[in-house]
KETORZA-645105 format. One record per residue (C-alpha): x, y, z; residue in three letters; residue number from 1. Coordinates in Angstrom, 2 decimals. Layout:
! KETORZA-645105
NODE       X       Y       Z resn resi
NODE       X       Y       Z  ala  NUM
...
***
This chain:
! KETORZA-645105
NODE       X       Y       Z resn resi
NODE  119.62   91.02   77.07  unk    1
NODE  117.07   93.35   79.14  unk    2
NODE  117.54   90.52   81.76  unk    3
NODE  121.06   91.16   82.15  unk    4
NODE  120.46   95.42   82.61  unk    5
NODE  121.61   96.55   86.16  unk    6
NODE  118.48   98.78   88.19  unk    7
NODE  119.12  102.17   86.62  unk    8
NODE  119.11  100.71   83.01  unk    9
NODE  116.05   99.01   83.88  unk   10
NODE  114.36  101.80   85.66  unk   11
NODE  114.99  104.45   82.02  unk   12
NODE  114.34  101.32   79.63  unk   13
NODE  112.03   98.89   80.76  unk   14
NODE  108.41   97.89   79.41  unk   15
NODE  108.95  100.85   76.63  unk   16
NODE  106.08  100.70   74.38  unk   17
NODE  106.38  103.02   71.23  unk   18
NODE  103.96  104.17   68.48  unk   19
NODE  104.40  104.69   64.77  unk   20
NODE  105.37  108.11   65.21  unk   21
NODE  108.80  106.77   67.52  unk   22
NODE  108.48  108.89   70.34  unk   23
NODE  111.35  109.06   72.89  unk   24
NODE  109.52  109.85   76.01  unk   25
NODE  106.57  107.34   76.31  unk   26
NODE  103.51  108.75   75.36  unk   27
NODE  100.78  109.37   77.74  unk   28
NODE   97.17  107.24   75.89  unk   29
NODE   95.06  109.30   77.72  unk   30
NODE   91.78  106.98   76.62  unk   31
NODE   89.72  104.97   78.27  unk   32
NODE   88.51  103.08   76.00  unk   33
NODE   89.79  101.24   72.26  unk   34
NODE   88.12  100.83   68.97  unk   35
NODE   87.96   97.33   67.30  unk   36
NODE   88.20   97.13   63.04  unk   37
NODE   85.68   94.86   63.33  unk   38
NODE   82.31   93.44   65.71  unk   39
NODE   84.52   90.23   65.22  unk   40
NODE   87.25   91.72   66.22  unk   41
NODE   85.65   93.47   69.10  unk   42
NODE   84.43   89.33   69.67  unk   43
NODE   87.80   88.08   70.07  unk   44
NODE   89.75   90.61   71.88  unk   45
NODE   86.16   90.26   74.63  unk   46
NODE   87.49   86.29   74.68  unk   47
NODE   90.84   86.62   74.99  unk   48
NODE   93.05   89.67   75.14  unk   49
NODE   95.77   89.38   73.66  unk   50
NODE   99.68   91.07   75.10  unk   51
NODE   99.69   94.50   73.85  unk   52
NODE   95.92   94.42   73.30  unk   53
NODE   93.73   96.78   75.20  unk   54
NODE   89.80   97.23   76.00  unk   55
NODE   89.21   99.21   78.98  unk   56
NODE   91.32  101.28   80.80  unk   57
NODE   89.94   99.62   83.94  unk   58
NODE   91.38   96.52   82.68  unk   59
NODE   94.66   98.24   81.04  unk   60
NODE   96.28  100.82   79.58  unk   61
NODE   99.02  100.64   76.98  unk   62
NODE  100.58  104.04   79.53  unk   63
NODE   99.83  102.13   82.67  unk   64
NODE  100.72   98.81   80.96  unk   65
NODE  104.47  100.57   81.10  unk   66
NODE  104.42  101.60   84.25  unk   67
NODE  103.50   97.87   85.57  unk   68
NODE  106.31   96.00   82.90  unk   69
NODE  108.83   98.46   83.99  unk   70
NODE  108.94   98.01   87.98  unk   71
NODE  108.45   94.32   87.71  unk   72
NODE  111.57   94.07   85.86  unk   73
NODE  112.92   96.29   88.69  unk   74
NODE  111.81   93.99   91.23  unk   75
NODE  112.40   90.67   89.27  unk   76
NODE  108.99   89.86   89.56  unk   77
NODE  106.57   87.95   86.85  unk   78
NODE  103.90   90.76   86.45  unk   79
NODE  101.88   93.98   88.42  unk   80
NODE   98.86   95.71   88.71  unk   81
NODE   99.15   99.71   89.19  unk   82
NODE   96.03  101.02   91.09  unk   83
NODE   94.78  104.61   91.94  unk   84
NODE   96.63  104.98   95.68  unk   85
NODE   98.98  103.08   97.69  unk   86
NODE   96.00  102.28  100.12  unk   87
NODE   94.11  100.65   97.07  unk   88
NODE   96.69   98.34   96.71  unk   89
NODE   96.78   97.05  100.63  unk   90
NODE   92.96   97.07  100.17  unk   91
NODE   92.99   95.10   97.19  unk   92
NODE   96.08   92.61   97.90  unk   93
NODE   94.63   92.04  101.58  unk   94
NODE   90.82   91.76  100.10  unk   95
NODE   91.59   90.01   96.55  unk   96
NODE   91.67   86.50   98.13  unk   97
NODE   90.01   86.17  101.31  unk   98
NODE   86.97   84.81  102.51  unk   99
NODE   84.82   84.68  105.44  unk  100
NODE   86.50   82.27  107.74  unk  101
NODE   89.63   82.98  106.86  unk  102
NODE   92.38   83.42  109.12  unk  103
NODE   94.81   86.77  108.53  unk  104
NODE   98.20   87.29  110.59  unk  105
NODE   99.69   90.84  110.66  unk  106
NODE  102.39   93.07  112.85  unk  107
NODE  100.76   95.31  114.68  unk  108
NODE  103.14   98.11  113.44  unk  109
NODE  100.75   99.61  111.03  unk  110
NODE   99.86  102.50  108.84  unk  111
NODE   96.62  103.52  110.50  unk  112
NODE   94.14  102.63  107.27  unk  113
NODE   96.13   99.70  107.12  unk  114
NODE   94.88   98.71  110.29  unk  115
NODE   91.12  100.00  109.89  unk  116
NODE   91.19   97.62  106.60  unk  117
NODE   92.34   94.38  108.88  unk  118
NODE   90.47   95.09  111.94  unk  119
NODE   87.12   97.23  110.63  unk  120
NODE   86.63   95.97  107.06  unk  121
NODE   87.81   92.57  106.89  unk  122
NODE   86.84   91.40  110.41  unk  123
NODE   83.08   92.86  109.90  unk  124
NODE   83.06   90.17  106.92  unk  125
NODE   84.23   87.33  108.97  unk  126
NODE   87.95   87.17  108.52  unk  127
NODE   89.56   86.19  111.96  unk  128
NODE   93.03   89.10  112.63  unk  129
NODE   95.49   88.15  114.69  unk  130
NODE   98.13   90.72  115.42  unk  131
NODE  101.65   90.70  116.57  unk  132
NODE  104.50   92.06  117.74  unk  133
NODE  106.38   91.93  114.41  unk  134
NODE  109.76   91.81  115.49  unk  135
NODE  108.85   88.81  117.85  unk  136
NODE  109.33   85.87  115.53  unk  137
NODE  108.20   83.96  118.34  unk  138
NODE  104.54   85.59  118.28  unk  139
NODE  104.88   84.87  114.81  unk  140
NODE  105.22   81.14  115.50  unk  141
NODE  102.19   80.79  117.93  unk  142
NODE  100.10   83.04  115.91  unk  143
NODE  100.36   81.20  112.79  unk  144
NODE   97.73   78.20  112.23  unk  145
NODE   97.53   75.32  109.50  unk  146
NODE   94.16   77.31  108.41  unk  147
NODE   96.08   80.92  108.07  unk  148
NODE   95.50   82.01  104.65  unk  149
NODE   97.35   85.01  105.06  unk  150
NODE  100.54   87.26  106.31  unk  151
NODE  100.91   90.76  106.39  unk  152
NODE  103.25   93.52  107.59  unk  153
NODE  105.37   96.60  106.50  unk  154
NODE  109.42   95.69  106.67  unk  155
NODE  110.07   98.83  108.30  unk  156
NODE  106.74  100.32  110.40  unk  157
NODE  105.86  103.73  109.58  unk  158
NODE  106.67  105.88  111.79  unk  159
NODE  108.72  104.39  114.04  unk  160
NODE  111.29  102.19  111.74  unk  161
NODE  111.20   98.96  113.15  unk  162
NODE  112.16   96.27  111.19  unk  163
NODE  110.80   92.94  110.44  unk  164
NODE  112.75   89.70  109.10  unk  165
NODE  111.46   89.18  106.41  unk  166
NODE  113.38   86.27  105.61  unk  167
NODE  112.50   84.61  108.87  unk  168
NODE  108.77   85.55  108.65  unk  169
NODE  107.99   84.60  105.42  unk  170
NODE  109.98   81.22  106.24  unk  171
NODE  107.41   80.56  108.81  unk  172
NODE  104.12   81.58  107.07  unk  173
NODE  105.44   79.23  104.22  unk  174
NODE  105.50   76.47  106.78  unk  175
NODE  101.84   76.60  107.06  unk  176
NODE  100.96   77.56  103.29  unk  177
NODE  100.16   81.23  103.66  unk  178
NODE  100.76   84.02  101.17  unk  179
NODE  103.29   86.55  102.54  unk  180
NODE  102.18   90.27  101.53  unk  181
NODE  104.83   92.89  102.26  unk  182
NODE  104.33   96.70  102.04  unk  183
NODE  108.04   97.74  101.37  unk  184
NODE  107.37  101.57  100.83  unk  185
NODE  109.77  102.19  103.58  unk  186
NODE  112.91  100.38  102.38  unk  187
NODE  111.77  101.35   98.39  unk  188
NODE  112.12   99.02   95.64  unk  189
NODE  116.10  100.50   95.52  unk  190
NODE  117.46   99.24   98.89  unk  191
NODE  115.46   95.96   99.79  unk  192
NODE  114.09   93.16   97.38  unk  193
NODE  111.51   91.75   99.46  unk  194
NODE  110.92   89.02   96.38  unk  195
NODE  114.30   87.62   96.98  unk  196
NODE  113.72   87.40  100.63  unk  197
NODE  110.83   85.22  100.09  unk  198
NODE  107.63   87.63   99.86  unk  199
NODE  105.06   86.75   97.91  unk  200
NODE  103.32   89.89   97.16  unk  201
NODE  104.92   93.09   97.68  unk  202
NODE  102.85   96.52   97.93  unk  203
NODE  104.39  100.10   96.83  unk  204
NODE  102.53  103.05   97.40  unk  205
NODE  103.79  104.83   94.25  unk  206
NODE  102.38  108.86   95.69  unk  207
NODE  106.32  108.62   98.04  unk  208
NODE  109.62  107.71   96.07  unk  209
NODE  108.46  106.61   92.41  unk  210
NODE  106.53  109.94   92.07  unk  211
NODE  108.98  112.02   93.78  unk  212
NODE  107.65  115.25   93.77  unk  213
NODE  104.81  114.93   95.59  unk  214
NODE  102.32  114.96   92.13  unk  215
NODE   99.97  112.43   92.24  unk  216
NODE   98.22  109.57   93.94  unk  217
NODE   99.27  106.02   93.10  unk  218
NODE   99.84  102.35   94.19  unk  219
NODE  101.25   98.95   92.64  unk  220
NODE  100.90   95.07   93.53  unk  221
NODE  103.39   93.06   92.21  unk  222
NODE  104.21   89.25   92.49  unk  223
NODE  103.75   86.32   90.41  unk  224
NODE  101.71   85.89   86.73  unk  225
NODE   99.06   83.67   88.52  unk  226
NODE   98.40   85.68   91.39  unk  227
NODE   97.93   89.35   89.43  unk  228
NODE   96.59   87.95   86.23  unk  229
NODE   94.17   84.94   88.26  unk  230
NODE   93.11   86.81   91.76  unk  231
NODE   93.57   90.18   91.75  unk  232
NODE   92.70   91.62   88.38  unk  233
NODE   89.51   90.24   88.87  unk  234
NODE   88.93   91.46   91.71  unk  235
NODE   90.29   95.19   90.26  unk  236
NODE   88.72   94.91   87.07  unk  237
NODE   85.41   94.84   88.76  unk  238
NODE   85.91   97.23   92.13  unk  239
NODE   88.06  100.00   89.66  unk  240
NODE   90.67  100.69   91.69  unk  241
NODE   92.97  100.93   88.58  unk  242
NODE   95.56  103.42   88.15  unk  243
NODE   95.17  106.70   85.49  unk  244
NODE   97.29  107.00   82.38  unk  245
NODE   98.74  110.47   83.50  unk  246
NODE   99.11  109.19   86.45  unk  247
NODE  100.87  106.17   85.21  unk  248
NODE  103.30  108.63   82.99  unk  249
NODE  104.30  110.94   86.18  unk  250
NODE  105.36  107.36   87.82  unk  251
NODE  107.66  106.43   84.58  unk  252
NODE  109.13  109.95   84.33  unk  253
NODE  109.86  109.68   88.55  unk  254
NODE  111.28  105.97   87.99  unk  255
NODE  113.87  107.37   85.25  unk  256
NODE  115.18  109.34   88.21  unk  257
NODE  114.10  106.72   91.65  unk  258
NODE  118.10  105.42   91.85  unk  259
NODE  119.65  108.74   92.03  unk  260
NODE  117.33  110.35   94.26  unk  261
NODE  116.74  107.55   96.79  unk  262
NODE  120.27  106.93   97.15  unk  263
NODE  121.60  110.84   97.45  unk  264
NODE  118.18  111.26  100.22  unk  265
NODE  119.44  107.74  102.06  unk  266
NODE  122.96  109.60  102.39  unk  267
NODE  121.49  112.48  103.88  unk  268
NODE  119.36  110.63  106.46  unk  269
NODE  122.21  108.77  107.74  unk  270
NODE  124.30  112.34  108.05  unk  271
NODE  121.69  113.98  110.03  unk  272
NODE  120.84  110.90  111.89  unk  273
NODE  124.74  110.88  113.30  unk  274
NODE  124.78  114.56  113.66  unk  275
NODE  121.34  114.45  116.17  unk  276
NODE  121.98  111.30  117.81  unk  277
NODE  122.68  111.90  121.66  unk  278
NODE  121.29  115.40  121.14  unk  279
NODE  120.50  116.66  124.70  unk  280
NODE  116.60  117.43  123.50  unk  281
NODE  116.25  113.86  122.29  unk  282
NODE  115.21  110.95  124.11  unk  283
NODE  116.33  109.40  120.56  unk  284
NODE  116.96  109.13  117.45  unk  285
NODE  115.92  106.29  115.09  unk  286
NODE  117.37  105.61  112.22  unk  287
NODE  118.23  101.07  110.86  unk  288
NODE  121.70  101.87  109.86  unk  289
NODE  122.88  103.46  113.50  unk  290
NODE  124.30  101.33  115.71  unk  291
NODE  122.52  102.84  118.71  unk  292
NODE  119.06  101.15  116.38  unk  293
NODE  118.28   97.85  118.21  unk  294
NODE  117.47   96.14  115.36  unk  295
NODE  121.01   97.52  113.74  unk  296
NODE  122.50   93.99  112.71  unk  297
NODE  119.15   92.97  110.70  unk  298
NODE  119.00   96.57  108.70  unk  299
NODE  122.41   96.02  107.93  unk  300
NODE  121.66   91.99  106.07  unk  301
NODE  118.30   93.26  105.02  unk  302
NODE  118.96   96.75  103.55  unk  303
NODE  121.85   98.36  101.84  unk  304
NODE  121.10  101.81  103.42  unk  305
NODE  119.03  102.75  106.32  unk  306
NODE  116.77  104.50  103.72  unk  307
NODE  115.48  107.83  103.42  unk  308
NODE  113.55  108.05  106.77  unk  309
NODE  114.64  108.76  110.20  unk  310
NODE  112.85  109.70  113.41  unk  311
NODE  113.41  111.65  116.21  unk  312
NODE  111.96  111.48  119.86  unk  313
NODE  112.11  115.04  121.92  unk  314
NODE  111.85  114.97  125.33  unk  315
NODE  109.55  117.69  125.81  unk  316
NODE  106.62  115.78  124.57  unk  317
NODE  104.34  117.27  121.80  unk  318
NODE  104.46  121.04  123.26  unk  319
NODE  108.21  120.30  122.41  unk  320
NODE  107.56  118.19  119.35  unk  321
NODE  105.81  121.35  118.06  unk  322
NODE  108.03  124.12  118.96  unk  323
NODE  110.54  122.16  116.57  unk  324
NODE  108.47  121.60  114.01  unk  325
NODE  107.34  125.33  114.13  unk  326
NODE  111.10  126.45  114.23  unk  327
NODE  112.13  124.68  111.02  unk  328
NODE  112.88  126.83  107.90  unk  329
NODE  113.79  124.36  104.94  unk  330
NODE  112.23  121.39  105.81  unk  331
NODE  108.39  121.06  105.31  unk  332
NODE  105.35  120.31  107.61  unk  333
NODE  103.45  117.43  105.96  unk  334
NODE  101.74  113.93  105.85  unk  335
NODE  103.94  112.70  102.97  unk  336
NODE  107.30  111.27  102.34  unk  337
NODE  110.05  110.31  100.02  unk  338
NODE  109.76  113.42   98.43  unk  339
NODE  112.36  115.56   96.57  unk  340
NODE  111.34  118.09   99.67  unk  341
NODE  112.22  117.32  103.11  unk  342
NODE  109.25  116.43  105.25  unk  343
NODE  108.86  116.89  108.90  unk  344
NODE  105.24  114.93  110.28  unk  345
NODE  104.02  114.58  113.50  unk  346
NODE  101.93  111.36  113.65  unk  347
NODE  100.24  111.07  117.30  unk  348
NODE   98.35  114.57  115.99  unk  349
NODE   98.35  113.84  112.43  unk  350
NODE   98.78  110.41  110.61  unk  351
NODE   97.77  107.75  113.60  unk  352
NODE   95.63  110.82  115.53  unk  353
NODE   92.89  108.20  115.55  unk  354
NODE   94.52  105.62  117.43  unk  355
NODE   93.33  105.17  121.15  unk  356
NODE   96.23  106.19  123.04  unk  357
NODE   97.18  102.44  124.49  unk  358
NODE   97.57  101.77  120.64  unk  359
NODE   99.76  103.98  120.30  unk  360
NODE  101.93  103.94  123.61  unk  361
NODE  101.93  100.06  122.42  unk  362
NODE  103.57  101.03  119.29  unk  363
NODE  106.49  103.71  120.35  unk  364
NODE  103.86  106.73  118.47  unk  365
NODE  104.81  109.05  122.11  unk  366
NODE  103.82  112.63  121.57  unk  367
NODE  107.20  113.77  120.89  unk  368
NODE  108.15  111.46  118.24  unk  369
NODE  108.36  113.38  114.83  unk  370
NODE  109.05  111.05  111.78  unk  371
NODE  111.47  113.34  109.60  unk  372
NODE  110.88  111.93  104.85  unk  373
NODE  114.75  113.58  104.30  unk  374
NODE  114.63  115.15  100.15  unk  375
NODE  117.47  116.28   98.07  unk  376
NODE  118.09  119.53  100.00  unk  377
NODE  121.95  120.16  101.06  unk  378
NODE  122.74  118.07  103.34  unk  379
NODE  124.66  120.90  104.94  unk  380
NODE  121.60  122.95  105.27  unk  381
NODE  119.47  120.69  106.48  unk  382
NODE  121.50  119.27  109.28  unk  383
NODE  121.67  123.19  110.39  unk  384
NODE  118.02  123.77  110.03  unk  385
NODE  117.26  120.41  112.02  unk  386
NODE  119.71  121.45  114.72  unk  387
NODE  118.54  125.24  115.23  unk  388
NODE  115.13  123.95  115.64  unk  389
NODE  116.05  121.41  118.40  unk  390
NODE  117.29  124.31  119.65  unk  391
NODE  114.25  126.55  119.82  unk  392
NODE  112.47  123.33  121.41  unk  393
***
């Protein structure tokens, strides 16, 4: 029974769809629209579509259709949406179901455009943002009102890996009837099911692990049939925020591979996170699965790994900051991560640059804190490439 396959069977097998001609790899219907035998045909399909029955690409795609089948079965979800980025996905989860007068609760610990689409586009139409200190369950508690509609954070905060209980959180928004959307691109859908911790919604920006290689833009919104299929494809169908057939194909040809990779770049990470940590050129090194990590004991219940990411705080500030990221020779400077290349980013000048300063001395972002997307590299290699360039700093 397919609902009986373990992850790796699921992430090779599920949502196949073949043609007549029987292909093995699924084929990429690179259409955007579909032709009807009949006007009453054309009628009927216009009134109700039916499961592997197509009429827009905006609306589906038997390619994308795939794609969306085979991570819900990953995630043991009831359906998903793929859309065109990962930030079309926050944008259309967070925007899908609100309304002016609504009230939104969110950790502060945000991806920069996530923030700008809480606090710029949805507060200029008259949704009410509170933000918190996500790993303060008590700010949870006091921010949370009978009239909150909504809760939103990232289980692990880009870029400086804190973690937030989900478990606890979404316990608590439940309390007061709000939907709990989680962006779990951080702990990937391989070592964290945010469904079974009681998330609602959960958001993957597809462009980091399910692509892989660093190919193409994508995003998916998965949770349950009444929440895709009744709010957001609505919404999606009519903003077109949907996601392309090739791109669609590059995710199912990076999902065959998503177990192997995540779990060989998750070793890594916590190899090179041992060999820096107490470096004398650190002021730290951060990383959910090292004990030294405050919130150690909850990455532990919550993940199986500390995933593929790590950071790493120099003391010399950005002038040092730069000097190592200048000095390294494998791993590469960039804005992206979970790649099958290492990635080395420094986000005060680069990914939350446009956050006033207070933001981001509020959030840990201190300019020598370089957030370090470990690939498939030797491990060997790596750890000596990371070293010699703490070094040179």
């Amino acid at each position: 029974m397919k609902n009986d396959w373990n992850a790796r069977t699921k992430l090779v097998h599920s949502g196949t769809r073949r043609s007549q001609y029987g292909e093995v790899s699924e084929a990429i219907f690179l259409t955007q629209g579909f032709v009807y035998d009949t006007a009453e045909d054309a009628e009927a399909r216009f009134i109700e579509t039916g499961e592997d029955e197509f009429i827009y690409a905006r609306y589906g795609n038997p390619t994308v259709r795939m794609f969306e089948e085979r991570i819900a079965a990953l995630e043991g979800c009831e359906d998903a949406f793929a859309t065109a980025s990962g930030m079309a996905a926050v944008s259309a989860a967070l925007t899908c179901g609100l309304k002016s007068g609504d009230h939104v609760v969110a950790a502060k610990a945000l991806f920069g455009s996530c923030l700008y689409i809480l606090e710029d586009v949805l507060a200029r139409f008259g949704v009410e943002i509170t933000l918190v200190d996500g790993t303060d369950l008590g700010a949870w508690k006091t921010a949370l009102r009978p009239d909150t509609k909504l809760v939103f954070f990232e289980s692990i905060s880009n870029p400086t890996l804190e973690l937030i209980d989900v478990h606890a959180v979404c316990d608590l928004a439940h309390k007061v009837g709000a939907l709990v959307v989680v962006d779990n691109v951080f702990a990937t859908p391989i070592f964290s099911n945010a469904f079974d911790l009681g998330a609602d919604v959960v958001i993957y920006s597809t462009t980091k692990h399910i692509d892989g290689s660093g190919r193409c833009l994508g995003g998916v919104i998965l949770g349950s049939r009444d929440f895709i299929r009744g709010t957001l494809e609505p919404y999606l169908k009519h903003t077109g925020g949907s996601m392309s057939p090739f791109n669609a194909w590059v995710m199912l040809k990076g999902m065959e591979t998503l177990d192997l990779r995540c779990r060989a770049m998750a070793d890594s990470a916590l190899k090179i996170a041992k060999a820096v940590e107490g470096h004398e050129k650190l002021a730290r090194a951060i990383y959910p699965h090292l004990s030294s990590h405050p919130q150690a004991e909850l990455a532990q219940h919550q993940m199986t790994t500390g995933s593929t990411m790590l950071a790493i705080d120099l003391k010399g500030g950005q002038a040092a900051a730069f000097k190592f990221l200048n000095a390294l020779e494998i791993c590469t400077i960039s804005n992206n991560l979970g790649d099958a290349k290492s990635i080395v980013t420094h986000p005060a000048t680069t990914t939350h640059q446009r956050l006033p300063e207070e933001q981001k001395t509020d959030l840990g972002i201190t300019p020598g804190l370089v957030r370090i997307s470990v690939g498939l590299e030797d491990v060997d290699d790596l750890t000596r490439d990371i070293l010699n360039a703490l070094m040179a700093a």
